[in-house]
VOPAGU-2260 file (C-alpha; in pm, 1 decimal, decimal comma):
REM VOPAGU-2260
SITE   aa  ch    i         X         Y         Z
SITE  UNK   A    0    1762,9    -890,3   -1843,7
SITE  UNK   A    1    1487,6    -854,0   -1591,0
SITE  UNK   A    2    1373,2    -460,9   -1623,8
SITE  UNK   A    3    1307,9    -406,5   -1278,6
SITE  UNK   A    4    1620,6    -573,1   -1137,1
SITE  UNK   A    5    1815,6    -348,8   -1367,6
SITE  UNK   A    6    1710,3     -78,2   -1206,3
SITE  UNK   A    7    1926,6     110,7    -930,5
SITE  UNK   A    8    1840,8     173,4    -587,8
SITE  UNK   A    9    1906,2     494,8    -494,5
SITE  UNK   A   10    1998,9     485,0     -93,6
SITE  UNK   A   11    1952,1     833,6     111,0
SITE  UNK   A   12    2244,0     979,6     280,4
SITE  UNK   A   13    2091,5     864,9     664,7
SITE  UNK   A   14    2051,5     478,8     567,3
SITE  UNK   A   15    2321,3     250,4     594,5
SITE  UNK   A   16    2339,2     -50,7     400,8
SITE  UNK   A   17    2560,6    -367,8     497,7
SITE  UNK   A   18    2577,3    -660,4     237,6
SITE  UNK   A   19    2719,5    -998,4     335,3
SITE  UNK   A   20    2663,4   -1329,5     174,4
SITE  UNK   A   21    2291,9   -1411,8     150,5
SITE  UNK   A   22    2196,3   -1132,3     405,6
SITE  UNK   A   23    2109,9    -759,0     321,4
SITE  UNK   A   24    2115,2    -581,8     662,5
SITE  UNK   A   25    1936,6    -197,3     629,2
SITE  UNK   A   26    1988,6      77,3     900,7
SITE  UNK   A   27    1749,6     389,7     899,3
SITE  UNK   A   28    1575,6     663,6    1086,1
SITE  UNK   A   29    1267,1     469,5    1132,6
SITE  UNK   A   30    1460,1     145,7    1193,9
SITE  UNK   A   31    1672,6    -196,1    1066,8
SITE  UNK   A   32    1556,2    -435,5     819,9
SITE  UNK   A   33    1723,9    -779,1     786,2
SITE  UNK   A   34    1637,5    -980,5     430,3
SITE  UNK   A   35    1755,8   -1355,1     335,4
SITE  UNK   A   36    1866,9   -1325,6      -2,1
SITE  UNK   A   37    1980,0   -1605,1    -233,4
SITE  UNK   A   38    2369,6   -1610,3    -114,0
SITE  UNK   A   39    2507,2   -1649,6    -533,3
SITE  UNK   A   40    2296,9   -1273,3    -631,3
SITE  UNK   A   41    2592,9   -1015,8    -650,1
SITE  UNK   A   42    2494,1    -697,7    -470,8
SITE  UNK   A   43    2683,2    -372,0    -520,7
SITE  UNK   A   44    2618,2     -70,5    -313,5
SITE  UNK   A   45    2820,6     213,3    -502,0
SITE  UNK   A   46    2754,1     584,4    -481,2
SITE  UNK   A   47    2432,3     551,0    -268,5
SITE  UNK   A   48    2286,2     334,5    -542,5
SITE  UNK   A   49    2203,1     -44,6    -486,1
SITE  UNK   A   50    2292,0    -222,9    -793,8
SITE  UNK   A   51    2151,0    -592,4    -766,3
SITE  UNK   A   52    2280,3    -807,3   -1057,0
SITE  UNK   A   53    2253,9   -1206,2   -1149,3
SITE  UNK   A   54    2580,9   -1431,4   -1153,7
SITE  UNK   A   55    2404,9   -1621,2   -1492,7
SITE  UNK   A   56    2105,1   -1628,3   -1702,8
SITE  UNK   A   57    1958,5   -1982,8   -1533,8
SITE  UNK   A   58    1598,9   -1973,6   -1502,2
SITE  UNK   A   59    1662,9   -2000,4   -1136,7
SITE  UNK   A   60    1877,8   -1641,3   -1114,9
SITE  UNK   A   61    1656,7   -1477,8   -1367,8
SITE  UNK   A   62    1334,1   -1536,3   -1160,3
SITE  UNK   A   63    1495,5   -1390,0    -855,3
SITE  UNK   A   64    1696,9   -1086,3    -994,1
SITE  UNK   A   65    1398,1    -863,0    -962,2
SITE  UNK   A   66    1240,6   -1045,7    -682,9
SITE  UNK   A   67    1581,9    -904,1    -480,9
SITE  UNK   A   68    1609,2    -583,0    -611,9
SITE  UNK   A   69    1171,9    -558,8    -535,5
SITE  UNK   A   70    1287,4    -678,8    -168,6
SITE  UNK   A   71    1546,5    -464,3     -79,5
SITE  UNK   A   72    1400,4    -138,0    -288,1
SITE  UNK   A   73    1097,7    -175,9     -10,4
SITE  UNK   A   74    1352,8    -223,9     312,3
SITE  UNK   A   75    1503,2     129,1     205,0
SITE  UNK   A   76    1125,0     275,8     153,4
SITE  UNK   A   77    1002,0     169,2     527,4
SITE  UNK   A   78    1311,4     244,0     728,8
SITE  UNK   A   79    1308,6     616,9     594,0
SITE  UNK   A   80     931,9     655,5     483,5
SITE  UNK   A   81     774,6     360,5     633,4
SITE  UNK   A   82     426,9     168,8     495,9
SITE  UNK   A   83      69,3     217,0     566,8
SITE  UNK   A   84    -262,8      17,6     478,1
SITE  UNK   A   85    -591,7     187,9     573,6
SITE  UNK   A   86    -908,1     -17,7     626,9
SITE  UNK   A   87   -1288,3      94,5     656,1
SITE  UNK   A   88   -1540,8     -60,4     867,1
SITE  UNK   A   89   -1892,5     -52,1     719,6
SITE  UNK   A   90   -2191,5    -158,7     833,6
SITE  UNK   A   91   -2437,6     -22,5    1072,7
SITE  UNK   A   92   -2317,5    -102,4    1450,4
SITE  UNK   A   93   -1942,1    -210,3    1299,9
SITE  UNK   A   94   -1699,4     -65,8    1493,1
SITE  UNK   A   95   -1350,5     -68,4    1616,3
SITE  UNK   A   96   -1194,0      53,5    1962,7
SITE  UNK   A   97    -832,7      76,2    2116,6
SITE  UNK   A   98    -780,2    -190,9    2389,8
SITE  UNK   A   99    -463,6     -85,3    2527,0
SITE  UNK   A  100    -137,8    -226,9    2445,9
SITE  UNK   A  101    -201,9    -121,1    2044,4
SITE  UNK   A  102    -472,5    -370,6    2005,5
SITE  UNK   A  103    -778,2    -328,4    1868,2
SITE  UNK   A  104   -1155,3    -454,8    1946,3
SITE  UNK   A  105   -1367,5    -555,0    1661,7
SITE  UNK   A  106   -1737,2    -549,1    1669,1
SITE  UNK   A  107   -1830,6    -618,2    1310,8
SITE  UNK   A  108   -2177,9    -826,4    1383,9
SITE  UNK   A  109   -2051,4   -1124,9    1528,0
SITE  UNK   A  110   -2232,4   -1192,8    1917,0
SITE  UNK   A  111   -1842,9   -1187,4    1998,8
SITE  UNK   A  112   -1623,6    -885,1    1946,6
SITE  UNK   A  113   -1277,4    -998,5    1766,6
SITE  UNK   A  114    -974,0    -848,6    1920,9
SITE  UNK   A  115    -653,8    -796,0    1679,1
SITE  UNK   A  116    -293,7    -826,6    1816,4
SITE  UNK   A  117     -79,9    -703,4    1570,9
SITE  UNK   A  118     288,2    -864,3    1491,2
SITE  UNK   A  119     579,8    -679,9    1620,9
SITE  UNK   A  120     755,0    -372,5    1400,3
SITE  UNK   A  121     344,2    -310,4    1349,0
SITE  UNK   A  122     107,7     -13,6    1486,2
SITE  UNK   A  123    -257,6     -13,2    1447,8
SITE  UNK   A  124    -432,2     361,8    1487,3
SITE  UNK   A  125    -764,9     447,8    1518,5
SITE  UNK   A  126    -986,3     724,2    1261,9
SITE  UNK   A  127   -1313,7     740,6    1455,1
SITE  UNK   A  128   -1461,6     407,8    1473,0
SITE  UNK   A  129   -1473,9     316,3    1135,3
SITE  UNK   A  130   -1141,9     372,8    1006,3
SITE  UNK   A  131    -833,0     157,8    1112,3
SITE  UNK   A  132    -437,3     239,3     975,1
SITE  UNK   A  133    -200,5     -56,7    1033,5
SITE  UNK   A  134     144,1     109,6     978,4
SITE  UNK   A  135     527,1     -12,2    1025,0
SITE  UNK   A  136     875,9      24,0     873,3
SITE  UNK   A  137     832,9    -406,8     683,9
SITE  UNK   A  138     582,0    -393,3     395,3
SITE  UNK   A  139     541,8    -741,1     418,6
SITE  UNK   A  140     395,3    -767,1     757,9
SITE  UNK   A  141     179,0    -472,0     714,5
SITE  UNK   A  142       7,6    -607,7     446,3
SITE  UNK   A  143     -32,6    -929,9     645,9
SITE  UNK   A  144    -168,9    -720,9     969,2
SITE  UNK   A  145    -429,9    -597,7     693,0
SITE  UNK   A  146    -522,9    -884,5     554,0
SITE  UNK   A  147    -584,2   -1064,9     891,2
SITE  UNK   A  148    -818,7    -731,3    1000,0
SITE  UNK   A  149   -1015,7    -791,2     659,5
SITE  UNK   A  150   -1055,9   -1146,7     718,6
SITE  UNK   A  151   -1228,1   -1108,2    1015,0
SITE  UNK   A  152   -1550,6    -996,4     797,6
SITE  UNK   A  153   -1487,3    -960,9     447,5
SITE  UNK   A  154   -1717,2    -709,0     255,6
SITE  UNK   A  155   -2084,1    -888,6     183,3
SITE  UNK   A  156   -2154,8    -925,8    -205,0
SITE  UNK   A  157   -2509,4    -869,9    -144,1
SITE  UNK   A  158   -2498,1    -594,4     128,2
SITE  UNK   A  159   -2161,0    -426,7     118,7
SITE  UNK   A  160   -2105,8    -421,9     509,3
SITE  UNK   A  161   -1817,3    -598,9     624,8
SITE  UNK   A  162   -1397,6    -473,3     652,8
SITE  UNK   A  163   -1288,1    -323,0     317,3
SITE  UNK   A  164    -935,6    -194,9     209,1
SITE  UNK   A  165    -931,2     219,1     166,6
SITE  UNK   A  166   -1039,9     260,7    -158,4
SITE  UNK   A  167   -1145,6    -129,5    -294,9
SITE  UNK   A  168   -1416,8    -116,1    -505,5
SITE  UNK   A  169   -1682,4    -405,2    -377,5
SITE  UNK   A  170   -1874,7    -519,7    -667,1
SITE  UNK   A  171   -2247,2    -572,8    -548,4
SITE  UNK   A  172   -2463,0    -860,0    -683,6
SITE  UNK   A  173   -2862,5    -831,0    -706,3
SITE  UNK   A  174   -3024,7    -991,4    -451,9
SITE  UNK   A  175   -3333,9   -1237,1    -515,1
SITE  UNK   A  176   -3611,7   -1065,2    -723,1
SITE  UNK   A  177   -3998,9   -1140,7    -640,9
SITE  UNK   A  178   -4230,2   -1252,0    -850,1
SITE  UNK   A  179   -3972,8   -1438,2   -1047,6
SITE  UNK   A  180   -4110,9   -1796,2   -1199,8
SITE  UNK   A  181   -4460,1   -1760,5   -1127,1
């Protein structure tokens, strides 16, 4: 049996969880979650505990037993704690600015500045000018919000500068030595 579908979910006493077939509907403080799940997984909600469970051992239900569980363990983390991604901007000149309506304005080198919509359910904030926080109650599109910010100028090898996750390590490459092959 899959270890992490085994697990339990344990549900707090303010969200409200509504199973039907193939649709796992969560209500919280912060907000409501819908997920498509495959209609044949059997999902118990039973003492404020989620117990997600597979009707066989195909290789079909066994694959998504903890792929469910994974899903709906992260719909009960954002609608009562929500998720955040942090991004730094480095490079000299790289900045970012608010442009009303929780957008953003890159200017990360380009003789263009980039602005960033993000998708609904998702808030960018600002830390400085360097420092952006993409936050919202669905894990998924946070990351994705992230991930678009990054691609807009992915960290240089050779340099460093460019849009980095908080924390990701950039591994630097040496740069052309002189002298070489003479």
């Amino acid at each position: 049996m899959s270890r992490i579908g085994r697990q339990p979910i344990n549900v707090p006493t303010a969200v409200k969880v509504t199973v039907e077939p193939g649709l796992v509907t969560i209500n919280g403080p912060k907000g409501t979650l819908m997920q498509d799940v495959d209609h044949e997984m059997l999902i118990n909600v039973e003492d404020n505990k989620i117990v997600v469970s597979r009707p066989s051992d195909e290789k079909k239900f066994k694959s998504l037993h903890g792929l469910t569980r994974t899903l709906i363990a992260n719909m009960v983390t954002g609608v009562t704690d929500g998720f955040q991604r942090s991004l730094d901007i480095v490079g000299v000149g790289y900045r970012a600015q608010e442009s009303g309506d929780n957008k953003i304005t890159l200017a990360v080198g380009f003789s263009h500045t980039v602005e960033i919509t993000p998708l609904d359910g998702v808030e960018l904030n600002l830390e400085g000018n360097t420092r952006i926080h993409v936050s919202g109650i669905d894990k998924q599109r946070v990351g994705q919000v992230a991930a678009q910010i990054r691609k807009v100028r992915p960290p240089n090898v050779y340099t460093g500068k460019g849009i980095r996750f908080l924390g990701e390590q950039v591994r630097r490459k040496a740069g052309k030595s002189a002298g070489r092959g003479r």
